[in-house]
VEXDREN-2710 file (C-alpha; in Angstrom, 1 decimal):
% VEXDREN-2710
k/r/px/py/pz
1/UNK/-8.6/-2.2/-14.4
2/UNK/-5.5/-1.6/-12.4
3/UNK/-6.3/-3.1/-9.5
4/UNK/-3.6/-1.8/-7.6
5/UNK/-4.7/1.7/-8.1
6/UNK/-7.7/0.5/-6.7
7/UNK/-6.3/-1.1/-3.6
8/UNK/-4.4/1.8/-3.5
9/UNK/-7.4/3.9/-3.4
10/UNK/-9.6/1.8/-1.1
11/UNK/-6.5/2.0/1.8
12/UNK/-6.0/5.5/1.6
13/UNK/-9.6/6.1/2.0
14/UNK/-10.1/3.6/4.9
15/UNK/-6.8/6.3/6.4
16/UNK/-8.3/9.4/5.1
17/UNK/-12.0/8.4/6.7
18/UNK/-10.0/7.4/10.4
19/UNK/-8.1/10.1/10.3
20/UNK/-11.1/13.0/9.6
21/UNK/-12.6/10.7/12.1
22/UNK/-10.2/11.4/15.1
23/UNK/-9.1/14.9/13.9
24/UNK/-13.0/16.5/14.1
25/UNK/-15.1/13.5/16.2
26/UNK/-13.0/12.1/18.7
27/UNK/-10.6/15.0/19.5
28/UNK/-13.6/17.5/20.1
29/UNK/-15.3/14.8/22.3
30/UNK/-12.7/13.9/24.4
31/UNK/-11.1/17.8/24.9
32/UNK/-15.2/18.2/26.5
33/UNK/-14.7/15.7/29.1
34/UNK/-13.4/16.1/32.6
35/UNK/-9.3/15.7/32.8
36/UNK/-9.0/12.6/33.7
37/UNK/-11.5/10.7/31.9
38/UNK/-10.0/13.0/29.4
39/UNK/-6.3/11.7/29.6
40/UNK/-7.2/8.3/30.4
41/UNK/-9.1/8.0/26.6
42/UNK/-6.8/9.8/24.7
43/UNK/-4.4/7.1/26.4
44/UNK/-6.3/4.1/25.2
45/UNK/-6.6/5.9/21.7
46/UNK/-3.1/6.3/21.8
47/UNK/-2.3/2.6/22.6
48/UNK/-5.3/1.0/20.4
49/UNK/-4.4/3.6/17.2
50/UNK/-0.5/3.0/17.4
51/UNK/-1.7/-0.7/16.1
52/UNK/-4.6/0.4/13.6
53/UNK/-3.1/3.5/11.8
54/UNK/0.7/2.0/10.9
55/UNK/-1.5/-1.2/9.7
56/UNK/-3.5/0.8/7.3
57/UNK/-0.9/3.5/6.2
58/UNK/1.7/1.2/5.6
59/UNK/-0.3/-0.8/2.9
60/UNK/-1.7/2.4/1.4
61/UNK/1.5/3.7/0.7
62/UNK/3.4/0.9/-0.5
63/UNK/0.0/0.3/-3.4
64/UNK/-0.1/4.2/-4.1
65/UNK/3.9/3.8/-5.0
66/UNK/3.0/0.8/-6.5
67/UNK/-0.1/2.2/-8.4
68/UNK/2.7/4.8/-9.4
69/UNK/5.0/2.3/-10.8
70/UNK/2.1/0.7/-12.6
71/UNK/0.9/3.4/-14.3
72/UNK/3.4/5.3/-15.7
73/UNK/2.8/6.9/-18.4
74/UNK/-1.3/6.1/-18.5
75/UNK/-3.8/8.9/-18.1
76/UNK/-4.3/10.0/-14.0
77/UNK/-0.1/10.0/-13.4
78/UNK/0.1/13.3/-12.9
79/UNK/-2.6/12.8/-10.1
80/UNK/-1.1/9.6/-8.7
81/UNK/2.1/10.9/-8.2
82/UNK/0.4/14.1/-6.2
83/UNK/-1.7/11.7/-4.1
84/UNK/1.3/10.0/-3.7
85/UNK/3.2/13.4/-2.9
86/UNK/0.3/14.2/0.0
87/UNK/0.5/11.1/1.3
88/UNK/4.4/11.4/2.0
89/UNK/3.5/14.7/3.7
90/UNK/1.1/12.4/6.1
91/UNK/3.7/10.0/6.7
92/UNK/6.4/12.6/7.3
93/UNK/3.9/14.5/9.7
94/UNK/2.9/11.7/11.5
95/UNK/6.9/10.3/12.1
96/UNK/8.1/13.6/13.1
97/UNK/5.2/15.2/14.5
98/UNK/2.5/13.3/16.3
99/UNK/4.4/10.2/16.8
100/UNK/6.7/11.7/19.5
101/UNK/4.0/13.7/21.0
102/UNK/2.3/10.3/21.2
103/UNK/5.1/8.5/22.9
104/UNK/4.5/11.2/25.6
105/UNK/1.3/11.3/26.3
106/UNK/1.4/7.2/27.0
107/UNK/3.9/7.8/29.3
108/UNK/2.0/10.7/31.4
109/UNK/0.2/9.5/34.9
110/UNK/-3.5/10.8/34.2
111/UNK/-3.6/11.2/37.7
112/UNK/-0.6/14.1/37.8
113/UNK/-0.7/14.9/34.2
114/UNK/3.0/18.1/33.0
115/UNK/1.6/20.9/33.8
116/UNK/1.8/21.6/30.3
117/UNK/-0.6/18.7/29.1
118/UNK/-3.4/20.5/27.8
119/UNK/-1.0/22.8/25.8
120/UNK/0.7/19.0/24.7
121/UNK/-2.7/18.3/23.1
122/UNK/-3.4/21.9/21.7
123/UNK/0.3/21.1/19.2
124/UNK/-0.9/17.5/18.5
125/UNK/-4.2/18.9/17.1
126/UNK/-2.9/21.6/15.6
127/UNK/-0.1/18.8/14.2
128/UNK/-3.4/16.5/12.8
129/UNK/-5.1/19.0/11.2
130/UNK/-1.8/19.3/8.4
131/UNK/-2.2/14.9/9.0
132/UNK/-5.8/14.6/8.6
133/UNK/-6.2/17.4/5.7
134/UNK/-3.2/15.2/3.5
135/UNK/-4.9/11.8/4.1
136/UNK/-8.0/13.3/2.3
137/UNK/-6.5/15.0/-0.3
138/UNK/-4.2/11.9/-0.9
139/UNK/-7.7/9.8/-1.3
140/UNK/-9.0/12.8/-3.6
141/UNK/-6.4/12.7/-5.8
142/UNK/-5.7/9.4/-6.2
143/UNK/-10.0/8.8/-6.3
144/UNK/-9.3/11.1/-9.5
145/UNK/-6.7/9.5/-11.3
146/UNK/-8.3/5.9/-10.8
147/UNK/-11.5/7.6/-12.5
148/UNK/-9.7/9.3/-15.2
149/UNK/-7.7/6.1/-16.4
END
C-alpha cells in the first residue's frame, strides 16, 4: 500500500468536504441573514478559515506531489498527476482569487460595510465555485488512482 497516496487522499478529501461545505452550506446561509449578522459571520469565517484551510491544503498538496513522486510509473499515474493538476488550479484560485478578496472583507467595518460589499461577495462565490469544484475533483481523481494501483 502506498501510504502516501493514501494520506494524500484522506487530506484532499478532508479539503474537498470543507470546501463543498462552505461553497453550498455556509455561503447560502449566511447571504439569507440580515447585513450585519451577515458581515460579522462571514468575518469570523474569514478569521477562523484563514487558520483551518492553509493547514489542510498545505499537507494535501505536498503528499499528492509526494504520492506523484512515489508512484511513477505504477498503475493510477496518469490520474495522480491530474488530481495533482486540479489541485494546483485550487491553490492558484485560492492565492490569486479568494485570498485577496478575503483580506478585504476582514478589513470592512460591518457597521458601514463599501457600498459595493454585496457585489464583493457575489465575485468571491462565483471565485469558490472554480475552488470548491477542483478540491473535489482533485479527491475524485486521486480516490481513483489509489483504487486502481
Amino acid at each position: 500500500m502506498n501510504v502516501v497516496g493514501l494520506l494524500a487522499v484522506v487530506l484532499t478529501g478532508v479539503l474537498a468536504g470543507e470546501e463543498l461545505l462552505v461553497r453550498w452550506g455556509v455561503q447560502p446561509a449566511l447571504r439569507a441573514l440580515p447585513d450585519l449578522p451577515h458581515l460579522l459571520a462571514r468575518q469570523a469565517l474569514v478569521r477562523r478559515l484563514r487558520i483551518v484551510v492553509p493547514a489542510v491544503m498545505l499537507p494535501a498538496a505536498a503528499l499528492t506531489l509526494g504520492a506523484v513522486l512515489v508512484a511513477v510509473p505504477r498503475p493510477g499515474t496518469p490520474l495522480r498527476i491530474a488530481g495533482a493538476a486540479a489541485l494546483a488550479v485550487f491553490l492558484v484560485v485560492s492565492f490569486a482569487g479568494t485570498v485577496p478578496v478575503n483580506i478585504r472583507v476582514d478589513s470592512w467595518d460591518p457597521t458601514a460595510p463599501p457600498d459595493d460589499w454585496r457585489g464583493t461577495v457575489v465575485r468571491w462565490e462565483r471565485i469558490d465555485v472554480v475552488r470548491s469544484t477542483a478540491a473535489l475533483v482533485a479527491f475524485v481523481l486521486l480516490a481513483t488512482a489509489l483504487a486502481v494501483g
